[in-house]
VOGU-3710 file (C-alpha; in Angstrom, 3 decimals, decimal comma):
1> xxxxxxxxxx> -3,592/4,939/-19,515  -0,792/7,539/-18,643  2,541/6,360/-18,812  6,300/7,792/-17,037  9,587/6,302/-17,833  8,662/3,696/-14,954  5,314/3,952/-13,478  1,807/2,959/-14,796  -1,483/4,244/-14,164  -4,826/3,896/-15,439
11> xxxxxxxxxx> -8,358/4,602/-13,893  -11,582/2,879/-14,861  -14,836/2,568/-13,295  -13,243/4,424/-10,095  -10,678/1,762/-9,684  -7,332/3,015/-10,044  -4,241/0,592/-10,918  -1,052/1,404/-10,026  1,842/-0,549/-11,827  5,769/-0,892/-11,453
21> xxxxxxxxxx> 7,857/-1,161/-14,608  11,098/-1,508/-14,653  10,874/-5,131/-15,024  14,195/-5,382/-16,373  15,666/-4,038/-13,388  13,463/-6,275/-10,813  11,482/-2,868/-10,637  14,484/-1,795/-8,435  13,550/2,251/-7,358  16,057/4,448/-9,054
31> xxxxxxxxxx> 15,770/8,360/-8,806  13,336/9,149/-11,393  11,101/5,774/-10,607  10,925/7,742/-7,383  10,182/10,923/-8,489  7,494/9,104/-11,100  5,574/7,250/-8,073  5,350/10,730/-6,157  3,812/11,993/-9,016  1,304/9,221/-9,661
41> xxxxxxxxxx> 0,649/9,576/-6,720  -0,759/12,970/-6,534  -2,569/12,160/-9,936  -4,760/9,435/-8,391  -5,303/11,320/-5,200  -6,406/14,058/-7,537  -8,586/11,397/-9,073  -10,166/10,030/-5,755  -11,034/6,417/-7,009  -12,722/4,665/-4,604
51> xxxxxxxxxx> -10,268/1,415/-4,482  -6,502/1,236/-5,454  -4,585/-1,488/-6,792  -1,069/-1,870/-6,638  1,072/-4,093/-8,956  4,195/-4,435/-11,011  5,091/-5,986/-13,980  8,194/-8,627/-14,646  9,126/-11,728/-12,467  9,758/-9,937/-9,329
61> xxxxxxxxxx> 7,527/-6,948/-7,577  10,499/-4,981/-6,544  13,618/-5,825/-5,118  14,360/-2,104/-3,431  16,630/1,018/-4,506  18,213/0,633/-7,436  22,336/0,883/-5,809  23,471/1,025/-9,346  21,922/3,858/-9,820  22,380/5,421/-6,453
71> xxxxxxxxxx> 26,144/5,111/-6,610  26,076/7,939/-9,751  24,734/10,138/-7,578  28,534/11,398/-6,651  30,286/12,589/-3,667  27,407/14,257/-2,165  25,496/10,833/-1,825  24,243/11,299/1,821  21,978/14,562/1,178  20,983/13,622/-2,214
81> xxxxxxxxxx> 19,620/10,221/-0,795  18,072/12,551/1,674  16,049/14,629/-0,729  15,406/11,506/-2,275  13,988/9,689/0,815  11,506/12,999/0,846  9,929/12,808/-2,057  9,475/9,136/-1,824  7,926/9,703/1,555  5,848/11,970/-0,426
91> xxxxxxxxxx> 4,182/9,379/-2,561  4,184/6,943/0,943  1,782/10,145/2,591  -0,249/10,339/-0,245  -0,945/6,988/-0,876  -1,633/6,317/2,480  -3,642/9,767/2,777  -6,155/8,565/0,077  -9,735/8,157/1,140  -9,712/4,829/-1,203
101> xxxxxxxxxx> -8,148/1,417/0,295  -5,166/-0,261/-1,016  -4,517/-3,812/-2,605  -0,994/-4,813/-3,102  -0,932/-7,792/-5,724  2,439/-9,353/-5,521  3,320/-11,290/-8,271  6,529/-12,151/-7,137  9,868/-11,131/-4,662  9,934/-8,273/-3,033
111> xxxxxxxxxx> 12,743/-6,534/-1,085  13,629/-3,375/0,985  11,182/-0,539/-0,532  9,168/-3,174/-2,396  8,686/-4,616/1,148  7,721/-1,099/2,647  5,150/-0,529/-0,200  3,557/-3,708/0,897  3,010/-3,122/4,099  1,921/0,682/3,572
121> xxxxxxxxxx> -0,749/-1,026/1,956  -4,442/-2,186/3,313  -4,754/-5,313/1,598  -2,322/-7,948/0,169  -1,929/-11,003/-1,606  1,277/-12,728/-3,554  1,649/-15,757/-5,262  3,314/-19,249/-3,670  6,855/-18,448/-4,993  6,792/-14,964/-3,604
131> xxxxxxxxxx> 10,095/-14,438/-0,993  10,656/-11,161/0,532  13,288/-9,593/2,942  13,952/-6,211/4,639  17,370/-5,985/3,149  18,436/-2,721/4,126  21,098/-3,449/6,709  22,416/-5,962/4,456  23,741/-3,002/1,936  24,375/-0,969/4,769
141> xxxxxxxxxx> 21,385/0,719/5,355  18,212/1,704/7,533  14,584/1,589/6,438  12,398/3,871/4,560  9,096/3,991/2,552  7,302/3,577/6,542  8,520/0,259/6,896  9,975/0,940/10,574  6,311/2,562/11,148  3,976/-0,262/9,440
151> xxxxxxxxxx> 5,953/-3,321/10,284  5,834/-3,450/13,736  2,279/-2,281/13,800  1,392/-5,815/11,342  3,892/-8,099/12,619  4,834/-7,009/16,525  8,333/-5,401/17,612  10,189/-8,424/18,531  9,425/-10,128/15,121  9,753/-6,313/12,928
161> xxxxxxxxxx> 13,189/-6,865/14,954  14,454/-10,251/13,620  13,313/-9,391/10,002  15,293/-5,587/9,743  17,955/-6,884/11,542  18,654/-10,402/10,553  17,620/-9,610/6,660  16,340/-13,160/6,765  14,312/-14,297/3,643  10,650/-15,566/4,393
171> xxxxxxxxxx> 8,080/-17,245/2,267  5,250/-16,103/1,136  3,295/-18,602/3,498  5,402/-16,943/6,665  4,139/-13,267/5,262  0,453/-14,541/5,502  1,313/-16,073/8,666  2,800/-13,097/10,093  -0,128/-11,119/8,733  1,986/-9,489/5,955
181> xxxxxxxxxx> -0,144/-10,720/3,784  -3,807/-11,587/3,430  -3,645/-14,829/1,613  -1,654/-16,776/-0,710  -3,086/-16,730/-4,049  -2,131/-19,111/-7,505  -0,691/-17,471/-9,995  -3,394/-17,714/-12,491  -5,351/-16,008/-10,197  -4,140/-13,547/-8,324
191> xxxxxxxxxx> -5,093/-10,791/-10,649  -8,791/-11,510/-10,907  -9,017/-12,089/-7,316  -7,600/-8,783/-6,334  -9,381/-7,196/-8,387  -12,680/-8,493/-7,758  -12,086/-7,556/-4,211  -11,473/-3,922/-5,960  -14,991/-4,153/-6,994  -16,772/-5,336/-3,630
201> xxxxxxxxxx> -14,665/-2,284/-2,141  -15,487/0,564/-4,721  -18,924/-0,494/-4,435  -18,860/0,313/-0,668  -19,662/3,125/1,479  -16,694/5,577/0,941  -16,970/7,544/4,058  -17,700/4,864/6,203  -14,649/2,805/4,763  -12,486/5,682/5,146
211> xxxxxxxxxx> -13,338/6,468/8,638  -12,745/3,022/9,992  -9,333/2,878/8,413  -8,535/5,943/9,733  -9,895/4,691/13,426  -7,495/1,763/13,022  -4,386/2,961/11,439  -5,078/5,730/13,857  -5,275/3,631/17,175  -2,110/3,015/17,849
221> xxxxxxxxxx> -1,197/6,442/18,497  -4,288/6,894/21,013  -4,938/5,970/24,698  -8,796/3,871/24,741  -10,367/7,176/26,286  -9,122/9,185/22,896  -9,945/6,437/20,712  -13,579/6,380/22,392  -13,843/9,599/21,445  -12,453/9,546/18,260
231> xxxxxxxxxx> -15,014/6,605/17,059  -18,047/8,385/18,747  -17,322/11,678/16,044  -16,521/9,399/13,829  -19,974/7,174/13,939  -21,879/10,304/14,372  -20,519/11,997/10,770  -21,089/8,099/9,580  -24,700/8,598/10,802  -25,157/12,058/8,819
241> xxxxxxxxxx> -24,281/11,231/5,441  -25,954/10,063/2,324  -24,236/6,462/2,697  -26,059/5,767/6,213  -29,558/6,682/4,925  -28,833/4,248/1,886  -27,597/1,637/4,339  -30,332/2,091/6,770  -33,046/2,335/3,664  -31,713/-1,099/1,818
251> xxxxxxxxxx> -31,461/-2,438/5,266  -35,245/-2,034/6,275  -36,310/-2,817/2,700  -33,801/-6,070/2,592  -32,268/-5,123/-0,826  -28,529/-4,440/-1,361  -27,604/-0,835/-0,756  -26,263/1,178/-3,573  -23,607/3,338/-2,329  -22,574/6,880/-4,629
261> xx> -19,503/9,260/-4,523  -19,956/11,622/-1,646
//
């Protein structure tokens, strides 16, 4: 395990986990939180595990920028919370850039960038108690971290609407309701079920996992006669690569297929 002032990571058995820690400060992003996470980031794309996980420790999962910190910056707070916004973004891209899939385990509330990080994420599960809220405008602010690009895309305009601009609190229930989340998990096991859903995913066909999340993160942005396309060069590189011939082998011989690194 390698360890910043805030950030966690370890990588076993191509499963990389990701962990928050500033627990004492609700895991609140401050500046060099930030500029840990960007660089974490780059490690485990450097890494290429086949699944990520995505937690934090303390009470809450993280309740957003750290204002405290933010107000030190000094007079020159607008483009220094620019630059800072970029190399957050950073670690957004190359999270969301990584061949492996995402789990967010969410242990407990999560606000503004803690919210964003959620949703930037494939999978996700919190306990019951979990509460969450956009909470930018409430400080004054407008989103970042993706959230005014993944939100609507999960949730719908009109509702991505009502939670940025209303700052309402919702329930972990509502999340999973609103497909925010997955499922609601008990506490006890959250962890276990996460990351035995880590597993079933590592053990999958990389390429072919990859390539469909790419088709459907990618849709949006395509009219049906691109997408067509897109999927048809997509399936055909699918069809070409060691995974398909496993699939195809443990298939006709009615054993489970054993997918390696490409």
């Amino acid at each position: 395990m390698t360890e910043t002032q805030s950030i966690l990571l370890s990588i076993s058995e191509d499963i990389a986990r990701l962990e928050l820690n500033r627990p004492q400060a609700g895991n609140a992003m401050d500046v060099p939180m930030i500029h840990a996470l960007r660089d974490t980031a780059h490690a485990i794309a450097a890494a290429a595990p086949r699944a990520v996980v995505l937690s934090a420790r303390g009470r809450q999962f993280c309740t957003g920028g750290d204002l405290r910190a933010f107000e030190e910056l000094g007079p020159n707070i607008s483009q220094r919370l620019r630059e800072l916004t970029l190399v957050y973004h950073e670690a957004v891209t190359a999270l969301t850039s990584l061949h492996a899939p995402l789990i967010a385990v969410v242990q407990g509330p999560a606000a503004g960038a803690g919210l964003s990080l959620i949703c930037m994420c494939d999978f996700a599960f919190a306990v019951p108690r979990a509460v969450f809220s956009a909470a930018y405008t409430r400080v004054g602010l407008s989103p970042d971290g993706g959230l005014s690009y993944h939100l609507p895309r999960i949730v719908g305009l009109r509702r991505a609407l009502d939670l940025v601009i209303s700052n309402r609190f919702f329930s972990a229930q509502e999340a999973c309701a609103m497909g925010i989340l997955n499922d609601v998990v008990e506490d006890d096991k959250l962890e276990g079920h996460c990351l035995a859903l880590a597993h079933k995913l590592r053990d999958g066909a990389p390429e072919a996992l990859w390539r469909s999340r790419r088709l459907l993160r990618d849709s949006f942005e395509s009219t049906l006669a691109e997408q067509l396309e897109k999927e048809s060069l997509a399936f055909a590189a699918s069809a070409g690569t060691d995974d398909a011939a496993e699939g195809r082998a443990a298939f006709l011989e009615k054993r489970a297929p054993v997918f390696k690194r490409s």
